[in-house]
C-alpha positions in Angstrom: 0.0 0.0 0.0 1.7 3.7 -1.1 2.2 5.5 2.3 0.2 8.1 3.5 1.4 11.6 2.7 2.0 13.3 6.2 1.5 17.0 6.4 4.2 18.2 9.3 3.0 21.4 9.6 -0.7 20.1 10.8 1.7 18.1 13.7 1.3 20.2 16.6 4.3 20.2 18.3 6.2 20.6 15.1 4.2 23.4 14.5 5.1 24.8 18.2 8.5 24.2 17.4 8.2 26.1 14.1 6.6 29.0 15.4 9.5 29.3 18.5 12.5 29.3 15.6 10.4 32.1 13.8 10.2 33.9 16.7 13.6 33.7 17.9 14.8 34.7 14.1 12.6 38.1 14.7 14.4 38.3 17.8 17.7 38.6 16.9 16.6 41.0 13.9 15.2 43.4 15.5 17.5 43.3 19.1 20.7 42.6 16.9 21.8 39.5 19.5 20.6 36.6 20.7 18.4 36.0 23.4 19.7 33.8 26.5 16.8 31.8 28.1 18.6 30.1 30.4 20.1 33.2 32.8 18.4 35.9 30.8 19.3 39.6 32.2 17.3 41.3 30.3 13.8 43.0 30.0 13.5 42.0 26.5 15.2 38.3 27.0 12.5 37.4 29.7 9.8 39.0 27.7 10.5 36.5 24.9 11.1 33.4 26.9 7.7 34.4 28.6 6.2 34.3 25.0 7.5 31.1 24.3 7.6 29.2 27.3 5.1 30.2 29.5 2.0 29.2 28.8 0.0 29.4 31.6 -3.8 28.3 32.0 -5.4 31.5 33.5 -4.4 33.3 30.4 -7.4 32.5 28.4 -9.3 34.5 31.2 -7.0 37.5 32.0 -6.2 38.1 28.6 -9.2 38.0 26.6 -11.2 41.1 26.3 -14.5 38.6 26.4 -13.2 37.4 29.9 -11.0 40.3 31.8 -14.3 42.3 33.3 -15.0 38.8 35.1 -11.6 37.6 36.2 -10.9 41.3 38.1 -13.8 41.9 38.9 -14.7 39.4 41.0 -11.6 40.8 42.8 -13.3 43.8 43.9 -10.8 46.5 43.5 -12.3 49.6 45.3 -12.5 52.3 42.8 -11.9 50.2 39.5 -14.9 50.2 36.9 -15.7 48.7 33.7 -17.1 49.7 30.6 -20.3 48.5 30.0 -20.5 45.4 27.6 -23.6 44.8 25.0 -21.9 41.9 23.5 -19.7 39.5 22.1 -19.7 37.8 18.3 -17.7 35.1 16.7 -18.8 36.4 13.6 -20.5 40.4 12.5 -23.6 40.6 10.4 -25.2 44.0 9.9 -28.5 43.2 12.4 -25.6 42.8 15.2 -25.1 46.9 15.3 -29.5 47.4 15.3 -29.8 47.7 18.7 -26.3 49.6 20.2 -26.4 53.0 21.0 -24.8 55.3 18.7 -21.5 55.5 20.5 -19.8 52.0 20.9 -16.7 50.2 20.5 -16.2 47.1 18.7 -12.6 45.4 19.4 -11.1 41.7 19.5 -10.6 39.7 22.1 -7.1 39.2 21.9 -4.2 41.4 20.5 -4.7 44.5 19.3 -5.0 46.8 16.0 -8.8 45.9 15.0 -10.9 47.9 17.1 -13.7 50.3 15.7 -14.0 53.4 17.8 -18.0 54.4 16.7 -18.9 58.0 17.7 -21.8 58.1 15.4 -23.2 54.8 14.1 -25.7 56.8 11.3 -22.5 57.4 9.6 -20.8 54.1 10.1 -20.1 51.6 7.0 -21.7 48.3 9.0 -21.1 45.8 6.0 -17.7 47.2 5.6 -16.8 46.3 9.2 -18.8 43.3 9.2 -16.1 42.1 6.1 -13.1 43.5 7.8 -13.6 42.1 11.0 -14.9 38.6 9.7 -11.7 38.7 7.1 -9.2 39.1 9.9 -10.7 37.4 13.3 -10.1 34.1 12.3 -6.5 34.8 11.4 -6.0 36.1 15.0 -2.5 34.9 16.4 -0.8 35.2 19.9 2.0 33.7 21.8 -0.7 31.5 23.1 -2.6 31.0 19.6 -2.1 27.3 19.3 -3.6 26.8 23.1 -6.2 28.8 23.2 -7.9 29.7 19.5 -11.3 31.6 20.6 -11.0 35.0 18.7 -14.2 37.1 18.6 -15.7 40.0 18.1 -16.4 42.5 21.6 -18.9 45.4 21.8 -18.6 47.7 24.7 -19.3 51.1 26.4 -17.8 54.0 24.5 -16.4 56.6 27.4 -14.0 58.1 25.2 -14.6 62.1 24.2 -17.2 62.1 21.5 -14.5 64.2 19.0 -11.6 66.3 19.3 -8.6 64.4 21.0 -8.6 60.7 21.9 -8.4 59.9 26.0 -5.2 59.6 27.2 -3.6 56.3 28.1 -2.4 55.1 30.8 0.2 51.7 30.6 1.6 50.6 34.1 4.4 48.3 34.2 3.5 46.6 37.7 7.0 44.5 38.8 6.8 42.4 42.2 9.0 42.6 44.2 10.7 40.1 46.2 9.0 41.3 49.5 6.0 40.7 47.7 5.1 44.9 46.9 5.0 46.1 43.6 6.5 48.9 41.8 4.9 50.8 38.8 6.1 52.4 35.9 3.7 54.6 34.2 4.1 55.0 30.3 1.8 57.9 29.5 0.3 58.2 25.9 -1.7 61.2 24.6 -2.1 63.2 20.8 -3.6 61.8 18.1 -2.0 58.2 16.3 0.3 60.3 14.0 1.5 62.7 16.9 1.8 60.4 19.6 3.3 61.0 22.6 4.5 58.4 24.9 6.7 59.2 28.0 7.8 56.9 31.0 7.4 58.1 34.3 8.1 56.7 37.7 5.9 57.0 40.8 7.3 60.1 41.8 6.1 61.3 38.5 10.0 61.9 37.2 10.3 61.4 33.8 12.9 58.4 33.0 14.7 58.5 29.7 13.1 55.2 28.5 12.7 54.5 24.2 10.2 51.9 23.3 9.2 52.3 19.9 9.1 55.2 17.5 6.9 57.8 19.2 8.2 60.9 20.2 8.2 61.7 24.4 6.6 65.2 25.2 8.1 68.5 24.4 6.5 69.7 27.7 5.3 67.0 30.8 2.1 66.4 31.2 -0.6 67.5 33.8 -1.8 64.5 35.4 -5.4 64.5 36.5 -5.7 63.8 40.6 -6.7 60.0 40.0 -3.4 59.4 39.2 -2.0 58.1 42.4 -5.2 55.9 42.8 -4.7 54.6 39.2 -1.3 53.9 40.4 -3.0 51.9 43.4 -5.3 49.9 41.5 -2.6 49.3 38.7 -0.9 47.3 41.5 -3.8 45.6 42.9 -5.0 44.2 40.0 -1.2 43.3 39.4 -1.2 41.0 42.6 -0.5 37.4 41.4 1.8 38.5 38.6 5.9 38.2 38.4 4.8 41.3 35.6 2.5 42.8 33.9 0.7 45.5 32.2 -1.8 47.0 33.2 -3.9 49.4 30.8 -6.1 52.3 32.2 -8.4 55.0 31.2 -10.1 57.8 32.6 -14.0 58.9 32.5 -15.6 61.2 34.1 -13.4 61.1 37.0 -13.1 57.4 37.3 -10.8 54.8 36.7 -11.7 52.0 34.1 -9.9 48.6 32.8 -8.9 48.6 29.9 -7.1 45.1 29.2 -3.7 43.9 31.0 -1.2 42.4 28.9 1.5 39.5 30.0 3.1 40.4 26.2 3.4 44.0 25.9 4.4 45.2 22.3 5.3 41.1 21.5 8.5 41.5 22.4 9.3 43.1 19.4 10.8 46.9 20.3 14.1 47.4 21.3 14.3 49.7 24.7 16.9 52.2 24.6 19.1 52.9 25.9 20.3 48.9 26.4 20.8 50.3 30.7 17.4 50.6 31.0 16.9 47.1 29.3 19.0 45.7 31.7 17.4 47.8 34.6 14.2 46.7 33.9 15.0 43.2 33.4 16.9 43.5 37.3 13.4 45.0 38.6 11.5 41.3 36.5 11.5 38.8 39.1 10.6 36.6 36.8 8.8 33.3 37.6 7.1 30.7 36.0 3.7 30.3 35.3 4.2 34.4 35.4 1.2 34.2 37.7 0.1 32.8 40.8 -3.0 32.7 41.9 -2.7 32.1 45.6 -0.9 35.4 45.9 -3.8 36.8 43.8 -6.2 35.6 46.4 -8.3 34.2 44.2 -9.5 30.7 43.2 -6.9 28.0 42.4 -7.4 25.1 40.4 
């Protein structure tokens, strides 16, 4: 009988180990060397391994859009809030967007870079996002992709400003300590896509000389609202669990909202300059795996 014609790439650990070499190629063209994951030093090198290694089960909770609200709040953080949802689709058809209001967000559950910002939905082109969403959500892809394949589709509260400038964004790098605390690191985003603005800050609110990406840091520093040592608070609090992570916020009316935490900030793809504060960052990542622990979280354990 003629043998059977065997497909590796539909072999799942082949396709694992595919994906890993891929990764590690990207690596070292972007960063210029290559990364150690056996004593790795820095920021970037433990960001990486955590991509490939790492794969934890309480990711498919914390990190999906569809899931987050649940999994923090059920920690009842005093003073955290979330945006209202309305629903969630594996696949857009035009009678999904009847009965939203006319100011809405549609977004994915994982990654970012498809998200429809609505601020009036008489003007909106539904079939044209029905396509483009429906075209690209099953294509989805994550460190975690092959574990955990549930893309869809997530319509929420819009709290943004109806026009004019976007809401400013508010990225904390939570690191625990090994005491157990956590220290922040604010990266502060504001200006429109094409004149962002993204600064790093400390607790202290002193600016550090951090590059991560292309985006220019502001001619002048910023006025922060009064929230922002509570944001800092509940950054760390819903850190709690985590070796790292990021921790997205927003502002609305004078409160604090989630806006989605991320184990995998920027994919480990940009370069932070200058290489000290790669290193420094990588000193302040105690880095443990599974990344998070759910006993410390005082949550439920499995």
């Amino acid at each position: 009988m003629p043998k059977e014609f065997i497909n590796l790439a539909n072999i799942p650990f082949l396709r694992r180990w595919d994906y890993k070499n891929m990764k590690v190629r990207e690596f070292e063209k972007q960063h210029g060397y290559t990364p150690n994951f056996d004593n790795p030093k820095r920021f970037s090198e433990k960001l990486i391994k955590r991509i490939l290694f790492d794969h934890e089960p309480y990711y498919l909770l914390y990190g999906n859009k569809a899931y987050a609200p649940i999994f923090f709040g059920q920690r009842k953080i005093e003073g955290l809030h979330f945006a209202k949802r309305f629903k969630v689709r594996r696949t857009l058809v035009p009678s999904d967007f009847d009965d939203l209001p006319n100011r809405f967000v549609v977004k994915t559950s994982y990654g970012s870079g498809l998200t429809e910002i609505v601020n009036d939905k008489a003007s909106l082109d539904v079939p044209a996002v029905c396509e483009r969403f429906n075209r690209i959500l099953p294509h989805r892809k994550n460190a975690h992709r092959h574990e955990f394949p549930y893309y869809c589709a997530v319509f929420d509260e819009h709290l943004g400003p109806a026009y004019g400038e976007p809401a400013a964004d508010y990225k904390f790098h939570c690191f625990r300590q090994k005491d157990g605390s956590y220290e922040a690191l604010l990266r502060y985003g504001d200006g429109r896509s094409q004149e962002l603005r993204l600064t790093w800050f400390d607790e202290a609110l002193e600016k550090l000389s951090i590059e991560y990406g292309t985006h220019r840091e502001h001619d002048e520093l910023p006025r922060f609202p009064d929230q922002i040592d509570e944001m800092f608070r509940i950054a760390k609090q819903i850190a709690a669990g985590f070796d790292y992570i990021r921790v997205d916020l927003f502002l609305s009316e004078g409160k604090v909202y989630l806006g989605e935490v991320s184990p995998f900030g920027g994919g480990g793809k940009k370069p932070i300059k200058p290489v000290e504060w790669d290193f420094k960052l990588g000193e302040m990542w105690h880095q443990t795996s599974p990344c998070f622990n759910p006993t410390e979280a005082g949550i439920f354990d499995i």
